[in-house]
C-alpha beads as a LAMMPS data file, in Angstrom:
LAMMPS data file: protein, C-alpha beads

163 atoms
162 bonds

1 atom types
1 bond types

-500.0 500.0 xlo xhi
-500.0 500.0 ylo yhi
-500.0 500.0 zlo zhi

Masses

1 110.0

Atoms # bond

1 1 1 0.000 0.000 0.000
2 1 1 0.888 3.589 -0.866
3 1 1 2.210 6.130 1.673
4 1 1 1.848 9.328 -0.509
5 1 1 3.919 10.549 -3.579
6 1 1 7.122 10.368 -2.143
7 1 1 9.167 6.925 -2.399
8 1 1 10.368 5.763 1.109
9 1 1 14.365 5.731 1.516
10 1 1 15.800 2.790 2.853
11 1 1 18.588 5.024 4.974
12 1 1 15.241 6.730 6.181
13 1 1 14.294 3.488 8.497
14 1 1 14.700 2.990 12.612
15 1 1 15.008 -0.436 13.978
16 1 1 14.324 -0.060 17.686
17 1 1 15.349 -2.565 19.880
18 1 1 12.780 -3.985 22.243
19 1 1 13.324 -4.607 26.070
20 1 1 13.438 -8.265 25.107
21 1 1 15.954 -7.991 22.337
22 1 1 18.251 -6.121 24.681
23 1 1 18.460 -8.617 27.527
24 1 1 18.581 -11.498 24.985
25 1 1 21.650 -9.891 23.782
26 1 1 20.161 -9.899 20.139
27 1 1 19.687 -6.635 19.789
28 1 1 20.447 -4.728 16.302
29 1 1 23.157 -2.198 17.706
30 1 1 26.438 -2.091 16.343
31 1 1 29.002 -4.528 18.186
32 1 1 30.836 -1.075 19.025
33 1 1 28.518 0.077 20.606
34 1 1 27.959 -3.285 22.983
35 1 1 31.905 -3.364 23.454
36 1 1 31.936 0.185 24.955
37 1 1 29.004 -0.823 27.266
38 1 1 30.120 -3.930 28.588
39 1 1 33.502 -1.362 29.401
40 1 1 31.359 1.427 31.472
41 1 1 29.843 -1.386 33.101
42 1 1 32.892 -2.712 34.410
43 1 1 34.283 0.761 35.183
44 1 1 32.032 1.417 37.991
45 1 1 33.513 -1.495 39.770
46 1 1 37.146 -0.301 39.884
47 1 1 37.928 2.393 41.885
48 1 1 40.335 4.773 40.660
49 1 1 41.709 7.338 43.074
50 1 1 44.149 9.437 40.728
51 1 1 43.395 11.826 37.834
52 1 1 46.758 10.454 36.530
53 1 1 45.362 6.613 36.348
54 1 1 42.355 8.033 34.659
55 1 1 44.273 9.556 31.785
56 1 1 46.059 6.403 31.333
57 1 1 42.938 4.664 31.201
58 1 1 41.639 7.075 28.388
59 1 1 44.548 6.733 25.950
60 1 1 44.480 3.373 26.410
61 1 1 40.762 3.251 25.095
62 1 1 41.733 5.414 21.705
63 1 1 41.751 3.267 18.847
64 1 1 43.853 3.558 16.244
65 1 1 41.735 3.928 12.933
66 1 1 43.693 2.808 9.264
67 1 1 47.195 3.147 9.379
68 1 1 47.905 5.063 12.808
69 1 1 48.307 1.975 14.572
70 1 1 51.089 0.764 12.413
71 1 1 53.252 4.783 12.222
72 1 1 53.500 6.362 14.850
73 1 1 54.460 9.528 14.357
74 1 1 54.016 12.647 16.293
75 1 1 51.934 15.136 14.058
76 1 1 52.819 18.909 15.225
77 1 1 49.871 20.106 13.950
78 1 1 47.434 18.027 15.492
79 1 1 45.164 19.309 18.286
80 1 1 44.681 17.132 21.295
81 1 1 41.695 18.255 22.801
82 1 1 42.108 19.156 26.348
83 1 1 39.927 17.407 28.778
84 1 1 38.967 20.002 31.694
85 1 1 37.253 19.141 34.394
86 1 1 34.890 21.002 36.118
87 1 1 36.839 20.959 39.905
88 1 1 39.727 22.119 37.468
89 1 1 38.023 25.523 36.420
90 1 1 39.675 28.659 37.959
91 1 1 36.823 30.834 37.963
92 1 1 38.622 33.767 39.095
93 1 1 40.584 33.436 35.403
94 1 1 39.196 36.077 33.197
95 1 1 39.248 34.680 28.735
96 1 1 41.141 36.446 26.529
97 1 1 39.240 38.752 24.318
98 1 1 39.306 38.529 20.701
99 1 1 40.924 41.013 18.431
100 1 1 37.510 42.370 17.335
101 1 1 36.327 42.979 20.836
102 1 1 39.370 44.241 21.872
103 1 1 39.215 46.831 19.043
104 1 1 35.341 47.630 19.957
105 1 1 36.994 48.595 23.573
106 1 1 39.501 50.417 22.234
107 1 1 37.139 52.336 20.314
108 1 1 35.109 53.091 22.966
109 1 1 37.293 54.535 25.374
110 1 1 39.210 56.332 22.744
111 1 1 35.566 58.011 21.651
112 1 1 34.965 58.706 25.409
113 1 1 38.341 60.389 26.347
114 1 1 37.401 62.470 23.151
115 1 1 34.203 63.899 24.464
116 1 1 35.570 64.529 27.491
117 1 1 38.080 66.719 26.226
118 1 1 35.388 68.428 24.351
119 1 1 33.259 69.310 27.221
120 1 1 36.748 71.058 28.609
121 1 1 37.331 72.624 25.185
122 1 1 40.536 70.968 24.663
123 1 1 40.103 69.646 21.579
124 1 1 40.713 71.885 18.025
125 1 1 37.093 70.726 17.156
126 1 1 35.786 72.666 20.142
127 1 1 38.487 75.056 20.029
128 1 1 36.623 76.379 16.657
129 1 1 33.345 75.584 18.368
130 1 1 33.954 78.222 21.087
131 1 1 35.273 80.669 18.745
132 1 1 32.322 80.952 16.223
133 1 1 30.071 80.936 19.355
134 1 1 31.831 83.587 20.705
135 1 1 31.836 85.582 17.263
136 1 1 27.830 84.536 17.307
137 1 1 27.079 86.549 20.418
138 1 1 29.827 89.410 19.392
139 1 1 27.574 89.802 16.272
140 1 1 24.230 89.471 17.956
141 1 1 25.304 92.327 20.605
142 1 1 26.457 94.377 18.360
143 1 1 22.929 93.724 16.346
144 1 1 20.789 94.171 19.875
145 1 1 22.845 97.191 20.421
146 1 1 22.192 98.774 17.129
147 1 1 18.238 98.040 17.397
148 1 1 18.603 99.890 20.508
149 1 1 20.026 102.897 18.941
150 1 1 17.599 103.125 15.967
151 1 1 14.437 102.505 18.324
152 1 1 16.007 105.698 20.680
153 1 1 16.752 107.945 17.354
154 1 1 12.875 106.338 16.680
155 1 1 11.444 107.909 19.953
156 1 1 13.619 111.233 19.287
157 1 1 11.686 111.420 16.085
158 1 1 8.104 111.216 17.402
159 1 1 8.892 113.657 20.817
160 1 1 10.647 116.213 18.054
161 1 1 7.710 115.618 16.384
162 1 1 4.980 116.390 18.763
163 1 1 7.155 119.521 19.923

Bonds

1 1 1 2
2 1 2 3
3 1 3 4
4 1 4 5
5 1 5 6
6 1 6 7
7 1 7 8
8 1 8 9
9 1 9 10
10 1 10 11
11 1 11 12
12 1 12 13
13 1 13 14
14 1 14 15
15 1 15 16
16 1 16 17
17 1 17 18
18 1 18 19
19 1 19 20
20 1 20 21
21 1 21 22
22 1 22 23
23 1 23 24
24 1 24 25
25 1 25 26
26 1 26 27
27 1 27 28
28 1 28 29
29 1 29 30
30 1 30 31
31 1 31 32
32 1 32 33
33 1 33 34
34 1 34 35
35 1 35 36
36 1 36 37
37 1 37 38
38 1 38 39
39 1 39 40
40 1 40 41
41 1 41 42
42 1 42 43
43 1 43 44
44 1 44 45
45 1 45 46
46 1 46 47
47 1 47 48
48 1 48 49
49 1 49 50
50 1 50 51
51 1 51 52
52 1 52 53
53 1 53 54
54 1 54 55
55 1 55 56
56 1 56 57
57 1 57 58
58 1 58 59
59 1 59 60
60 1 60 61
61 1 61 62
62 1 62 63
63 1 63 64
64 1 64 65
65 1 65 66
66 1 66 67
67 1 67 68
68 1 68 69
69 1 69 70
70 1 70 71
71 1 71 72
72 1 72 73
73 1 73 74
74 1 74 75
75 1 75 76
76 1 76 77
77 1 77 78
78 1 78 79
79 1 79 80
80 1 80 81
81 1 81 82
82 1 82 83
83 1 83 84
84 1 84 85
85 1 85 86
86 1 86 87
87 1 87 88
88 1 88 89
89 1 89 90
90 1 90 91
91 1 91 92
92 1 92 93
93 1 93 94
94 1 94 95
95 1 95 96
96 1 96 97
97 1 97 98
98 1 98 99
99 1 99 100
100 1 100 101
101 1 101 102
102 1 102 103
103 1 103 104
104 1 104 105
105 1 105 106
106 1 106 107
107 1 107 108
108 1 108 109
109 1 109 110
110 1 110 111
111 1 111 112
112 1 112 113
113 1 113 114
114 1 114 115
115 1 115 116
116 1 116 117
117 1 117 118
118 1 118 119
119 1 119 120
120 1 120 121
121 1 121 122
122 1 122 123
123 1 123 124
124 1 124 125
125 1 125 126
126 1 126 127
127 1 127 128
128 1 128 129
129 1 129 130
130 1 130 131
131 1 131 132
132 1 132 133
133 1 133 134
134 1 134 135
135 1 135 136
136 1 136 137
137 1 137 138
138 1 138 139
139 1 139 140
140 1 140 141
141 1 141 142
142 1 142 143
143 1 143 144
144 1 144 145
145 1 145 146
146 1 146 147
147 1 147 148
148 1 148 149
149 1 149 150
150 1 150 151
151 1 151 152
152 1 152 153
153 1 153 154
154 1 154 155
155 1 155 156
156 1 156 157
157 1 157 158
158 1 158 159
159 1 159 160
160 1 160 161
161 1 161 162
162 1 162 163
């Protein structure tokens, strides 16, 4: 019977072991897989007191895959990936920031520090800032101060005027 347009994959399938299957010991899991737990069940057992004896243990347990076993050679370039534990963890230790947010710190202060030294007028920017302010208000008092004159010479007018 049909299940639709689409053709069903054979890669697409799950075989799930039942509870029986699994204590028969016929189950359909890879033979890796029952090798590595028939090892963690044995673990529990032995009681290791060292973090030494437990590194042993784990390089012991690598397998070599294709040719490895047979050359050993000691690849410089190769990353061993370090195993920390979490008793291990200095939490005091602060990471190392990367170059970009290093930059983005460096940016920040650097753009602080500037304003700063424009509120005290230190920098050329607000140097010229000051000045054309300053030449502003010259020009507007000199404006007010000529309205004043023209509205007086105004009132002159009118009293002269009226006289």
């Amino acid at each position: 019977m049909g299940r639709g347009k689409f053709k069903a994959k054979p890669t697409g399938r799950r075989n799930f072991s039942t509870q029986e299957d699994m204590l028969a010991g016929t189950s359909t899991r890879p033979k890796t897989f029952r090798q590595k737990e028939a090892e963690n069940e044995e673990d529990p057992t032995k009681e290791v007191s060292e973090d030494e004896s437990e590194e042993e243990s784990e390089d012991e347990n690598i397998k070599a895959k294709g040719v490895q076993g047979v050359i050993e050679i000691e690849n410089p370039n190769l990353v061993k990936p370090k195993n920390i534990k979490a008793r291990d963890i200095d939490i005091g230790k602060t990471t190392e920031l990367s170059r970009r947010e290093r930059e983005e710190i460096e940016k920040q202060r650097a753009h602080e520090r500037y304003m700063r030294l424009q509120e005290q007028g230190k920098t050329e920017q607000a140097r010229k800032d000051l000045d054309r302010l300053a030449l502003i208000r010259q020009e507007r008092a000199e404006a007010a101060k000529k309205r004043e004159e023209e509205k007086a010479a105004k009132e002159q007018k009118k009293a002269e005027a009226r006289k």
